[in-house]
C-alpha positions as CSV (number, residue, x, y, z in Angstrom):
1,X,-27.8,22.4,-5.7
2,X,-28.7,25.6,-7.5
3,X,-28.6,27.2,-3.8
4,X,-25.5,26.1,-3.2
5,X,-24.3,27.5,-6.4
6,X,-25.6,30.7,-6.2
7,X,-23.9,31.2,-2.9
8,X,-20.5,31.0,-4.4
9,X,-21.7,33.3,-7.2
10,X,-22.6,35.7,-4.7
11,X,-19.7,35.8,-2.3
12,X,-16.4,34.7,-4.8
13,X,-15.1,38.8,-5.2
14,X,-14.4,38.3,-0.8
15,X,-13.6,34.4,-0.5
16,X,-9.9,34.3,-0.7
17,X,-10.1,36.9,1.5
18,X,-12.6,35.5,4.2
19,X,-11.0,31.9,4.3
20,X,-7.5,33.9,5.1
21,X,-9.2,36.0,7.9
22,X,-11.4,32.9,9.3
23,X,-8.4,30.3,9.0
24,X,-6.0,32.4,10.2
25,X,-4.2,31.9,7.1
26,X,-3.8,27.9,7.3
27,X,-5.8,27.0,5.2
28,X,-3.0,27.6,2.5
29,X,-0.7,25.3,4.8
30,X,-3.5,22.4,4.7
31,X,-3.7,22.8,0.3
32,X,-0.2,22.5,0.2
33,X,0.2,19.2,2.7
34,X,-2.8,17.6,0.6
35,X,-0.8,18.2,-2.8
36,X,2.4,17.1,-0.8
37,X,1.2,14.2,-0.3
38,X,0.0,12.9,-3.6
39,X,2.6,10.9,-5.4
40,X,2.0,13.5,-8.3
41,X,5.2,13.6,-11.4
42,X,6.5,16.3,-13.7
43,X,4.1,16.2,-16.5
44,X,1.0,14.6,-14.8
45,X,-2.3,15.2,-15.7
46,X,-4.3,16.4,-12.4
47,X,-7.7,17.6,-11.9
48,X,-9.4,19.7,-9.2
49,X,-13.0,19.3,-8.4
50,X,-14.9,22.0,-6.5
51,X,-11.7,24.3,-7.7
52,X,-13.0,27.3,-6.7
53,X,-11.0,30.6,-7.2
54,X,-8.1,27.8,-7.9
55,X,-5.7,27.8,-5.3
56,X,-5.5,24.1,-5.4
57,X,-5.1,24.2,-8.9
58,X,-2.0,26.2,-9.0
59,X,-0.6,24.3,-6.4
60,X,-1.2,20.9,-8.8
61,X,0.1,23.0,-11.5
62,X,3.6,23.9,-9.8
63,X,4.0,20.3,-9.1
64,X,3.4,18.9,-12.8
65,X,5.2,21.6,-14.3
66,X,4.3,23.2,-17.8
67,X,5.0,19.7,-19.5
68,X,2.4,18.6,-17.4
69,X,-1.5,19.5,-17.5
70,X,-4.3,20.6,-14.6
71,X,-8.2,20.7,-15.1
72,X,-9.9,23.1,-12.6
73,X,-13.3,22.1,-12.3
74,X,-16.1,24.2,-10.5
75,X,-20.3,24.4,-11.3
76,X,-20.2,28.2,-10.4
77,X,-18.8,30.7,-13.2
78,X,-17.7,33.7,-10.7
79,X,-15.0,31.8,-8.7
80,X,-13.3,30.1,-12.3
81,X,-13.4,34.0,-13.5
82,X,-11.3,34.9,-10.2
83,X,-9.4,31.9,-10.9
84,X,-8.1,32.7,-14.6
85,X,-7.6,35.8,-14.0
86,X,-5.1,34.7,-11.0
87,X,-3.6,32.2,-13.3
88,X,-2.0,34.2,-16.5
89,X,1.3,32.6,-15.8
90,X,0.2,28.8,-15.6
91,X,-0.6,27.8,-19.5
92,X,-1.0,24.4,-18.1
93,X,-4.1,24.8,-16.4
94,X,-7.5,24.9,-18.1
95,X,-10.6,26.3,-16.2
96,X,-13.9,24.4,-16.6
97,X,-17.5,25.0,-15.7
98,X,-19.2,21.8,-14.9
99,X,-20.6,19.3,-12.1
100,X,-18.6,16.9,-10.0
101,X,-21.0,14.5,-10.4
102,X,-20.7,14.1,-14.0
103,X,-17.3,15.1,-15.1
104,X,-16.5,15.7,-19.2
105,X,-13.3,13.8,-19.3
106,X,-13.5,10.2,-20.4
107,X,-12.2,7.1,-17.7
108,X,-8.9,7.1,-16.3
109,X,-7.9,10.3,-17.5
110,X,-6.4,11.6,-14.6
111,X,-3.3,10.5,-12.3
112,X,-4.6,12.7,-9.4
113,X,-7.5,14.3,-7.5
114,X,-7.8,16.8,-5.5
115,X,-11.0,18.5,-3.7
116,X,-10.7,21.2,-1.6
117,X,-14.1,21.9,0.9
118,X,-16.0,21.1,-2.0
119,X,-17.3,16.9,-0.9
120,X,-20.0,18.7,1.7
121,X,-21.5,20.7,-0.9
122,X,-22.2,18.1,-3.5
123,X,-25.6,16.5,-4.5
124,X,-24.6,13.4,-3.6
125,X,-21.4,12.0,-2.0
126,X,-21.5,8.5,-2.9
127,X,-21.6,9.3,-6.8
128,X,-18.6,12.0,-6.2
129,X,-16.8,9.3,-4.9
130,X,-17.5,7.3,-7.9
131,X,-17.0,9.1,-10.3
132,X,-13.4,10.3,-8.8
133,X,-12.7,6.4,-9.3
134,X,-13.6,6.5,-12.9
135,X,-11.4,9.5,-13.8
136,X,-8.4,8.0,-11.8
137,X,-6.0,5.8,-13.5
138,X,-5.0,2.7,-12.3
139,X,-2.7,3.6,-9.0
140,X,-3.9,7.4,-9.2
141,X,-5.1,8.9,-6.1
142,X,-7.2,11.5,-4.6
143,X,-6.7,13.8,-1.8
144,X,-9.7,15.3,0.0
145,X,-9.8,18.5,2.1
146,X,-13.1,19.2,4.4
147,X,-13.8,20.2,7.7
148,X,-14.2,17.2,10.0
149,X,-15.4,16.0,13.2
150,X,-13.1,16.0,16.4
151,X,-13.1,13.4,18.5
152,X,-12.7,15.5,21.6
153,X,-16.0,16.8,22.8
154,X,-13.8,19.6,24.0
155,X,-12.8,20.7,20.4
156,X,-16.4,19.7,19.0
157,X,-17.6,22.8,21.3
158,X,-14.8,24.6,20.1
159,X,-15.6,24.1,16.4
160,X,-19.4,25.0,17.2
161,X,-18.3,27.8,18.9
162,X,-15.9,28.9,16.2
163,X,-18.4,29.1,13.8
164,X,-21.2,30.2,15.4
165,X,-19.2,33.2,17.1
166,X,-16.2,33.7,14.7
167,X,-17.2,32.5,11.3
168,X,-20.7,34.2,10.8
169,X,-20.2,37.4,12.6
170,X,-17.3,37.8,10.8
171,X,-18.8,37.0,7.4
172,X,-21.5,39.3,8.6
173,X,-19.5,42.5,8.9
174,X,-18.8,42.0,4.7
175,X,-22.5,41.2,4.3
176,X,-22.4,37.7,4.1
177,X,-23.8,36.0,7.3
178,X,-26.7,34.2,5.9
179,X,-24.1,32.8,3.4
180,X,-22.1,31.6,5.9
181,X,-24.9,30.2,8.4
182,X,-24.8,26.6,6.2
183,X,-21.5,26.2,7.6
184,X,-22.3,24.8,10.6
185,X,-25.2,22.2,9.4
186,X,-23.2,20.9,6.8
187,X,-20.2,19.9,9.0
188,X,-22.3,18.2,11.3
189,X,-24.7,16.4,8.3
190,X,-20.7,15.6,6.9
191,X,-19.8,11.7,7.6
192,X,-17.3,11.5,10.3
193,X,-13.9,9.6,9.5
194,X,-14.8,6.3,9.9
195,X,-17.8,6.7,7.7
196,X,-16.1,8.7,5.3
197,X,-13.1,5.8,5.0
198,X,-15.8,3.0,4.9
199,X,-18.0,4.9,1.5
200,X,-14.6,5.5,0.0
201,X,-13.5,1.7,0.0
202,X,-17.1,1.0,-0.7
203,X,-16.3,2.5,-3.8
204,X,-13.5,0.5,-4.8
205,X,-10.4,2.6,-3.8
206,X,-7.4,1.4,-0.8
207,X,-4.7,2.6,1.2
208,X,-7.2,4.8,2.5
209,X,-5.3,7.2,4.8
210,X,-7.3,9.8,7.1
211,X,-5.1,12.5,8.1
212,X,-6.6,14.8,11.5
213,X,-5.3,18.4,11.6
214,X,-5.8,20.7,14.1
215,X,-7.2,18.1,16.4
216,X,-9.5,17.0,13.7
217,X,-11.5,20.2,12.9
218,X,-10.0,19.8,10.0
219,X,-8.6,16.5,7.9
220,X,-6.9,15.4,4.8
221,X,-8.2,11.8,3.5
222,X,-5.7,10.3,0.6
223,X,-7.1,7.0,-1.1
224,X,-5.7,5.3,-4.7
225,X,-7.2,3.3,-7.0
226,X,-6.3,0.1,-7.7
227,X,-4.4,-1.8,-11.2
């Protein structure tokens, strides 16, 4: 985990900027369909895990309003330093250092969850998923964003190709290849839909919903907790 870490230390001052180059932009499009679909009110209390440089976050935090409060949540202090400094006009939104897998906040704090690329990079999956559940109050959902596996052997190449040929050359030319080589190892080690559905009801949640974009190299999954 401390690897993991001190990759996002080391390449937070170019993310924003990579992620836009490398998605094309759409990666912005995909934050704002995950938040859309939350059934998130004026004056919720969200939290983002795995925030990052917070671009979930804000989104969370336009949809609450300034009655309303967001946690941003990330284990590496460089991206949360990009992220407060991008967020001088969101008072509703507190930045927080701290692990996923053990979150500060006491049991069913929270009436949404978001996670943004962040469930691949985790110590363990399974206890993410858990303690998502604890933090959720009754009927509060999650909405996870990763990279996911297409179910066209077509697009699989694609993706491999993508990465291989696009992703890390790319991250190369701003001196961050080896950075960017996990990428492709941690997709493929990432459970595929029906696995990832199955571990989230394992853990209690329903209406699980598994939302494919771009074919499936990319996928929105929205679960809730129960009463």
């Amino acid at each position: 985990m401390t690897d993991v870490r001190a990759l996002f230390e080391r390449i937070a001052p170019l993310y924003d900027r990579l992620n836009d180059r490398l998605s094309f932009g759409l990666h912005h499009v995909w934050k704002q369909m995950a938040v859309d679909w939350l059934h998130l009110e004026a004056g919720a209390r969200a939290l983002d895990l795995c925030c990052g440089t917070g671009d979930l976050t804000r989104l969370l935090a336009r949809r609450v309003g300034r009655q309303g409060q967001v946690i941003g949540l990330d284990f590496a202090a460089a991206p949360l330093a990009i992220a407060q400094q991008r967020s001088l006009g969101y008072p509703q939104i507190q930045w927080v250092q701290g692990d996923a897998l053990a979150v500060p906040y006491g049991d069913r704090t929270f009436a949404a969850i978001t996670m943004g690329y962040g469930l691949r990079n985790v110590a363990s999956i399974p206890q993410a998923l858990r303690e998502m559940y604890r933090l959720l109050q009754p009927q509060g959902q999650i909405a996870i964003l990763e990279f996911s596996h297409p179910e066209s052997p077509a697009l699989e190449q694609f993706q491999a190709w993508y990465l291989q040929q696009w992703v890390v050359p790319t991250a190369q030319a701003h001196d961050f290849g080896t950075e960017y080589d996990y990428l492709w190892p941690s997709i493929q080690a990432f459970p595929k839909p029906a696995d990832l559905c199955a571990m989230i009801q394992a853990t209690g949640f329903h209406a699980i919903r598994h939302y494919p974009l771009l074919g499936g190299l990319m996928a929105v999954t929205l679960a809730e907790r129960d009463g």
